[in-house]
C-alpha positions in Angstrom: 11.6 -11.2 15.6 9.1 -13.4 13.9 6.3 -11.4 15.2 7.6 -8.5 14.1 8.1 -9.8 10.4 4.5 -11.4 10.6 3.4 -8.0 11.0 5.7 -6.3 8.6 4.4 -8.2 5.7 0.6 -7.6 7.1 1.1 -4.2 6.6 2.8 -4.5 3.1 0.0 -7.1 2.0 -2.8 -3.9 3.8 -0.9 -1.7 1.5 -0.6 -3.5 -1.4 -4.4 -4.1 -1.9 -5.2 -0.5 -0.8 -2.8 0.5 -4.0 -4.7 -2.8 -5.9 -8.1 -1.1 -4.9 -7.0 2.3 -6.0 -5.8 1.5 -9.2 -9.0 -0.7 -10.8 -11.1 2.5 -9.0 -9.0 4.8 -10.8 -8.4 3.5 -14.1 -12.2 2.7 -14.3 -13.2 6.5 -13.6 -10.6 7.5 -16.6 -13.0 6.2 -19.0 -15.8 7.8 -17.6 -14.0 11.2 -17.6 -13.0 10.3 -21.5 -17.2 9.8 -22.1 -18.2 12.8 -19.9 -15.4 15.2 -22.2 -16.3 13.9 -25.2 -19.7 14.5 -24.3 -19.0 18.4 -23.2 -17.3 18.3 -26.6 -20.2 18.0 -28.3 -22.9 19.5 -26.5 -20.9 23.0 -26.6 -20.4 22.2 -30.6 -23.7 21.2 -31.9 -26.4 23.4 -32.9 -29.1 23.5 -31.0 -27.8 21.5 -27.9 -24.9 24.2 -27.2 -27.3 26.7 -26.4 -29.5 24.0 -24.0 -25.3 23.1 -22.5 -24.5 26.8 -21.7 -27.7 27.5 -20.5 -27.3 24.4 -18.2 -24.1 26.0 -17.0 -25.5 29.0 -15.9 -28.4 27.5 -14.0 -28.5 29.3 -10.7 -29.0 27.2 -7.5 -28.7 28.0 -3.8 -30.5 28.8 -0.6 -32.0 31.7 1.0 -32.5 32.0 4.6 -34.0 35.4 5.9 -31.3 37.9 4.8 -29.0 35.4 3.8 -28.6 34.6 0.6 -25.8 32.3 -1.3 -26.8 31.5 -4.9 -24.2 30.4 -7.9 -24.5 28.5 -10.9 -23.7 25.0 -11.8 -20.3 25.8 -13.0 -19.4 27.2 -9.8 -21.1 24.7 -7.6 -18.8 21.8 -9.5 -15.6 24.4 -9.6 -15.6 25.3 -5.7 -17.8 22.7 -4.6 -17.1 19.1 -6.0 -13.5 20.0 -6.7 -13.1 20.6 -2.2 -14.5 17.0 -1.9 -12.2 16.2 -4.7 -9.7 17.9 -3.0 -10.7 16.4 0.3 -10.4 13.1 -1.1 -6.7 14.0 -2.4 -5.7 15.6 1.3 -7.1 12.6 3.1 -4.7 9.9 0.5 -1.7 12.4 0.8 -1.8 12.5 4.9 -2.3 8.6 4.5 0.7 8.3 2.2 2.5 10.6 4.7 2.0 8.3 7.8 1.8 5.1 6.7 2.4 4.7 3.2 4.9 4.9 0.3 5.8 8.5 1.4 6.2 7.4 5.1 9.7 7.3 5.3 12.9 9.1 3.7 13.9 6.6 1.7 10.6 5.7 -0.1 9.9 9.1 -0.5 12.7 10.5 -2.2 12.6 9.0 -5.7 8.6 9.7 -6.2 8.9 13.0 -4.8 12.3 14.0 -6.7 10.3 12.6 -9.7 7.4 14.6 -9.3 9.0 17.5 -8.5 11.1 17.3 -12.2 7.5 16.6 -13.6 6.5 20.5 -12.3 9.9 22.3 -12.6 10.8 21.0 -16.4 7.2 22.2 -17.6 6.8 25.2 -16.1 10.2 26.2 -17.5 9.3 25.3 -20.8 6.1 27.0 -20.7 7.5 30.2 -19.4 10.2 30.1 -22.2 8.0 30.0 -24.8 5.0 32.3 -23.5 7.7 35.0 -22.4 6.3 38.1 -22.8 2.8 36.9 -24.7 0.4 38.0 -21.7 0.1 34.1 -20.8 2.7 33.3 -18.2 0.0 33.2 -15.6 -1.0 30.0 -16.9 2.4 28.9 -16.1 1.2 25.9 -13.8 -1.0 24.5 -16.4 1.1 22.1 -17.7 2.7 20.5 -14.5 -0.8 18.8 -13.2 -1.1 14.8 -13.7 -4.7 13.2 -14.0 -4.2 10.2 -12.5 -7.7 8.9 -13.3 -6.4 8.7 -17.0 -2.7 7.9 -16.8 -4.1 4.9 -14.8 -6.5 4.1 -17.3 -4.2 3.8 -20.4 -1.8 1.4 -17.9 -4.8 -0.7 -17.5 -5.7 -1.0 -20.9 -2.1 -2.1 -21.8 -2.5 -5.2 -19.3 0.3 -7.3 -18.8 2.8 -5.2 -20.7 2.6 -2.6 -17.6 4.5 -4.4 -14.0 2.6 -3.6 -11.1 5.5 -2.0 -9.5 5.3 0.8 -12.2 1.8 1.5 -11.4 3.0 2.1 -7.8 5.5 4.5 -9.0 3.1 6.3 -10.9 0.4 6.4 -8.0 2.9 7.5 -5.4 4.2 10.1 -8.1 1.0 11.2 -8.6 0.3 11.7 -4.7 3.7 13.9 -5.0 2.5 15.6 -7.5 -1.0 16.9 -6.4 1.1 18.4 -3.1 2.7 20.6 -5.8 -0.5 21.6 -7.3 -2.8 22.2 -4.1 0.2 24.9 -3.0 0.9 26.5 -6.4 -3.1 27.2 -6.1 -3.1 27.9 -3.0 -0.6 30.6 -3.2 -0.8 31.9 -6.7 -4.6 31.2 -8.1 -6.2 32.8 -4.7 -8.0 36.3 -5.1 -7.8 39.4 -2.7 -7.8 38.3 0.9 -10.7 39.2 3.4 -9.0 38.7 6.9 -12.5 39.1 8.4 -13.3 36.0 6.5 -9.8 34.3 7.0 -9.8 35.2 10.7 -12.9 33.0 10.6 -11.5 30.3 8.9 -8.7 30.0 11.3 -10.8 29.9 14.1 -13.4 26.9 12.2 -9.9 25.6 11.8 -8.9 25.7 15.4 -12.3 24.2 16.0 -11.6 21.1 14.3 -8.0 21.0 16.1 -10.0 20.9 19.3 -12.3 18.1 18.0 -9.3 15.8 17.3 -7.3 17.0 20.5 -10.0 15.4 22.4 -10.8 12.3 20.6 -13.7 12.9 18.2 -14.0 10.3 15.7 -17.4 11.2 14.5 -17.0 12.0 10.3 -20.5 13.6 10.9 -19.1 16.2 13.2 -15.6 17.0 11.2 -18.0 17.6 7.4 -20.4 19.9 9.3 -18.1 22.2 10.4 -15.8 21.7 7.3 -19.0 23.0 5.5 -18.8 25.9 7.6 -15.0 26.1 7.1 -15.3 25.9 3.1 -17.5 29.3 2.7 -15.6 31.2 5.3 -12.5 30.0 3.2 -14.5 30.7 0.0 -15.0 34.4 0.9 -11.8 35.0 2.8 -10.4 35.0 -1.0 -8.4 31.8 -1.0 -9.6 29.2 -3.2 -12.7 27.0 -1.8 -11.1 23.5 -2.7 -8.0 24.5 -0.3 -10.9 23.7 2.9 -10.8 20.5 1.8 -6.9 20.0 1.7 -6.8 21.5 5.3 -10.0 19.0 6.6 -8.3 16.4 5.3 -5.5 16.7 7.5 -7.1 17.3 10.4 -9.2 14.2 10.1 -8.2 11.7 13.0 -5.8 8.5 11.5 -6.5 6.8 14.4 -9.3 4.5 15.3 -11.5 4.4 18.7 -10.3 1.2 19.9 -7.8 -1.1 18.1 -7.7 -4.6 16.5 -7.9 -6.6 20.0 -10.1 -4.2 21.9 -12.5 -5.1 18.7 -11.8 -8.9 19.4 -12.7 -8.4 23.1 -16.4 -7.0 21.8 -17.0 -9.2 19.2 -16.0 -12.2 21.6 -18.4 -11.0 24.5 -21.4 -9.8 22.0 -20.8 -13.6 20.0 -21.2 -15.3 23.3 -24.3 -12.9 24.3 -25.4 -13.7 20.8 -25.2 -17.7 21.1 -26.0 -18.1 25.0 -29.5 -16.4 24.1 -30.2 -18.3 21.1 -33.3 -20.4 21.0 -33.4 -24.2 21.7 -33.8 -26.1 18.6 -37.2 -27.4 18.9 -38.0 -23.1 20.1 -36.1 -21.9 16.5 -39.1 -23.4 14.4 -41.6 -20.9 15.4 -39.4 -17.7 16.7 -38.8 -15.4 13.7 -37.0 -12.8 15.4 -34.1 -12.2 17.4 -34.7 -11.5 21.2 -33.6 -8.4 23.0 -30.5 -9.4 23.8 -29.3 -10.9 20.4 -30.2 -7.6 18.9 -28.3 -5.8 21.2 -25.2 -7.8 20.7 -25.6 -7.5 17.3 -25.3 -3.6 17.6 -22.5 -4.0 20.4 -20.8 -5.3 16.9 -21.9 -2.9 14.6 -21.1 -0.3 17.1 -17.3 -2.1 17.3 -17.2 -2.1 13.8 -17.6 1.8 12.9 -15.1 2.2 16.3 -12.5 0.4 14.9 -12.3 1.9 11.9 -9.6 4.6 10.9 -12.0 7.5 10.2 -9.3 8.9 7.4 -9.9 5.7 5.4 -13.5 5.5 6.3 -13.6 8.5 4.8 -11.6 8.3 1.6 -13.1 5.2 0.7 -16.6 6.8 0.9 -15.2 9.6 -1.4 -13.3 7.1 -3.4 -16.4 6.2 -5.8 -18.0 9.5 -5.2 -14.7 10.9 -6.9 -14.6 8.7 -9.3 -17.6 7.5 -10.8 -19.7 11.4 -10.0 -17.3 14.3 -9.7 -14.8 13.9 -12.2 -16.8 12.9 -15.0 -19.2 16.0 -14.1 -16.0 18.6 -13.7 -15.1 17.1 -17.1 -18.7 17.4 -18.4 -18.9 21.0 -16.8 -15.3 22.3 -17.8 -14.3 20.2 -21.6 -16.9 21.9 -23.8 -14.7 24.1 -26.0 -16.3 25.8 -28.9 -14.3 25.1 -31.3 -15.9 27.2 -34.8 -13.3 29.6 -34.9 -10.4 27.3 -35.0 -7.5 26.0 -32.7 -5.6 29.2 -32.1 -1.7 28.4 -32.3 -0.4 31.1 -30.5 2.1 30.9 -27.5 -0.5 29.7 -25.1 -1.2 26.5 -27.0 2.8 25.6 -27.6 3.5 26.0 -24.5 1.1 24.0 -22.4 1.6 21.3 -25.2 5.2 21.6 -24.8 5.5 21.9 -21.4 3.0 18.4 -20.9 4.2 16.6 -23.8 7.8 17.1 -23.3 8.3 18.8 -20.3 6.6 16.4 -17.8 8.1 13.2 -19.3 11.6 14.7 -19.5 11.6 16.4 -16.2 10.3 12.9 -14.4 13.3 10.7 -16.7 16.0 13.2 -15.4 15.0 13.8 -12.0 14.7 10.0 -11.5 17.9 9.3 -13.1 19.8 12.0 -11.7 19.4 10.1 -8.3 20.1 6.9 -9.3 23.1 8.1 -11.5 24.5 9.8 -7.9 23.2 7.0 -5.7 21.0 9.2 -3.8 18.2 6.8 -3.9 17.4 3.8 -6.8 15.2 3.2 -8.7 13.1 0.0 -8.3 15.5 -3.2 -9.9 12.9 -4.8 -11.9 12.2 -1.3 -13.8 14.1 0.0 -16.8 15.1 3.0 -17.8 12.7 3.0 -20.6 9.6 2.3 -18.6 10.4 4.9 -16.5 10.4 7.3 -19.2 7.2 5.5 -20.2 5.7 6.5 -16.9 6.5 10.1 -17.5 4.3 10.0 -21.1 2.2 8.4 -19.3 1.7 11.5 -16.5 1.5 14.3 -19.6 -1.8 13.0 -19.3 -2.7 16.4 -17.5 -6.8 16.4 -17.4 -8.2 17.6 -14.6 -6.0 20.0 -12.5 -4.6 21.6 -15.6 -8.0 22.5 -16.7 -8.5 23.9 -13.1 -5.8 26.2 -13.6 -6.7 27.1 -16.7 -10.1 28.2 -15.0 -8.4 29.8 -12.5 -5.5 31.6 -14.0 -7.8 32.7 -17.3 -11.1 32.6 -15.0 -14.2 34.4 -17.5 -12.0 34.6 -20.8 -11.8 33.2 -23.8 -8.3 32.6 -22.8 -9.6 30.1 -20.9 -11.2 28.1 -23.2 -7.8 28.0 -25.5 -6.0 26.7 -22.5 -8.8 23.9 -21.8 -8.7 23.0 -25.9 -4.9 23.2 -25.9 -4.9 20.7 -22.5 -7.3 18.6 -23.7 -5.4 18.1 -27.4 -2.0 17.7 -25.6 -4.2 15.1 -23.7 -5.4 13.3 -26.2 -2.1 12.7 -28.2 -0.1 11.9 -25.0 -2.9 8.9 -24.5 -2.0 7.8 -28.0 1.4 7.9 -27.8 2.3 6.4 -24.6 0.0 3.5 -25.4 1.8 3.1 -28.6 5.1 3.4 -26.4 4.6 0.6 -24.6 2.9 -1.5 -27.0 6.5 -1.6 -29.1 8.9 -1.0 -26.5 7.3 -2.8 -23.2 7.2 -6.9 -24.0 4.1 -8.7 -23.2 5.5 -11.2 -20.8 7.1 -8.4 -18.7 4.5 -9.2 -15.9 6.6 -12.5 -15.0 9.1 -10.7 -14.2 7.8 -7.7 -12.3 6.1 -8.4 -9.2 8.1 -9.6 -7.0 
């Protein structure tokens, strides 16, 4: 029994400083992605530099190999390219959350998911309602994405008025939340279908099966033929980011060997190590290691990368990447709106605004407290009612997979850009507000009260 609790809290204290990790990584990148839109801002605005930034956009890079030829421009490169490791990244946390994480079980699940799921129903609705029979309803799922990057960073920035516990809520929300996304891409921002190029896919897919049937744990292996799986995916029709969704979950969880089968190593290769370590009066002149220290030494390094879960390997290699190199350049790439000709207030722009600024807060309050109100499931104790609410300002915060869609469902139209400026403005004064939110209505010394 007291094992089994000794263990239990392990693997709370393993998650708990994954989350930790996630967060400072997260909120850290929001500021970047601020920088790196303001910047596209700008550049796209200024005379003389827009030209250089469009231009820049439109740079053509690829290879060429015999008759084969596969050349795109930067925007496309960061679009379909960047955005499948970004998706791979979010596939790889999601099947983490799934197995061993917040969304492991019924019970812990429920309330984010419910939550998130409010967060894409109420805005879509209100979208829909107000860009009725405008010409813009395929931009319907604009307003339901969360950018986490940011929603994370304005929690940071407020310190101690913010409990940890609501940080959780929002992460695992999020995690919820990107599901939604990937499949309302998947099945409603994906072009004509090639099944030449799909049958393909499905058999690089069955592939990559077989490789984690029979025990590969090689990363090297799974992003080579992912690479392959991404353009047959690519030109099947479907969107390129959804071969990172599906290599994420076929990534092995599981490591080579486990926690004592990488004590048993170490022990042996530490006594190899110490029995063949020079005398005393010997250490003053030998400078190297002998042939058998080195070889225990990579006995361990070798036990080290075996032990390992290649999923987290992974996502904490793509973690940073994500973070700190392709968000900030989708945002660089994708936020420069020319903005000479006005904001247009049409039915595009109210209902994205509405939909974020109202819809996603609203839809997250309800859903949450329509469970709680019918005991379903409970919100956590040491949360009120109004930081919940808080939480759902928070996640109107919609910078990166609504600009996404907007590329998608407006892809080569102005259209487009009016849905990027109207995200990016809804953006902006949801930061404002929600800081200003909890600044009045969240006390200081909440954080006493809120971790345990």
């Amino acid at each position: 029994m007291q094992t089994n609790q000794v263990a239990s809290k392990d693997s709370t204290r393993k998650v708990t400083n994954f989350i930790s990790e996630f967060v400072h990584k997260e909120s850290f990148s929001g500021l970047l992605l601020f920088i790196a839109a303001t910047l596209a801002m700008v550049a796209a605005n200024l005379p003389g530099i827009s030209d250089w930034y469009y231009h820049f956009l439109h740079t053509e890079i690829g290879i060429t190999l015999g008759d084969f030829s596969f050349i795109k421009d930067i925007h496309f490169w960061v679009n379909d390219g960047f955005m499948a490791l970004f998706f791979l990244m979010i596939g790889l946390e999601v099947k983490r959350e799934i197995l061993v994480g917040e969304l492991s079980t019924f019970k812990k699940a429920l309330l984010p998911i419910f939550a998130s799921i409010g967060g894409m129903v109420v805005p879509i609705a209100i979208f829909l309602y107000v860009s009725w029979g405008s010409g813009f309803e395929k931009g319907f799922a604009i307003p339901m994405g969360t950018d986490t990057a940011f929603a994370l960073g304005v929690l940071m920035l407020l310190g101690s008025r913010i409990p940890i516990k609501l940080k959780i809520f929002l992460v695992t929300l999020a995690v919820a939340d990107d599901v939604g996304a990937i499949l309302v891409i998947a099945i409603f921002y994906s072009g004509s279908l090639s099944y030449t190029y799909l049958s393909l896919a499905v058999a690089v897919v069955l592939i990559l099966i077989i490789f984690n049937r029979l025990g590969v744990k090689s990363l090297t292996a799974y992003l080579l033929v992912g690479g392959l799986l991404w353009y047959f995916v690519l030109k099947s029709g479907i969107h390129a980011t959804m071969a990172g969704v599906i290599l994420a979950f076929i990534i092995p969880i599981h490591s080579k060997i486990n926690g004592l089968g990488f004590l048993e190593h170490l022990r042996l290769a530490v006594n190899v190590f110490y029995s063949n370590a020079p005398k005393q009066e010997e250490n003053q002149e030998s400078v190297l290691l002998n042939t058998k220290q080195n070889n225990a030494l990579e006995i361990i390094a070798k036990a080290y990368d075996e032990v390992q879960s290649p999923l987290v390997r992974l996502e904490h290699y793509l973690h940073p990447l994500s973070g700190f190199f392709i968000m900030p350049v989708f945002a660089f790439v994708n936020a420069g709106v020319q903005v000479h000709g006005g904001i247009v207030f049409n039915e595009l722009f109210w209902g994205i605004a509405a939909g974020l600024f109202i819809g996603k807060p609203l839809g997250i309050f309800l859903f949450t407290y329509f469970l709680d109100f019918f005991g379903i499931s409970r919100k956590p104790s040491n949360l009120t009612w109004s930081q919940i609410f808080g939480c759902g300002l928070v996640a109107s915060i919609g910078f990166t997979m609504s600009i996404l869609i907007s590329n998608l469902a407006f892809a080569g139209t102005d259209t487009a850009d009016q849905a990027t400026l109207s995200v990016l403005l809804t953006s902006l004064v949801a930061t404002i507000v929600s800081m200003l939110y909890f600044f009045f209505f969240t006390p200081k010394n909440s954080i006493s009260t809120s971790q345990n």
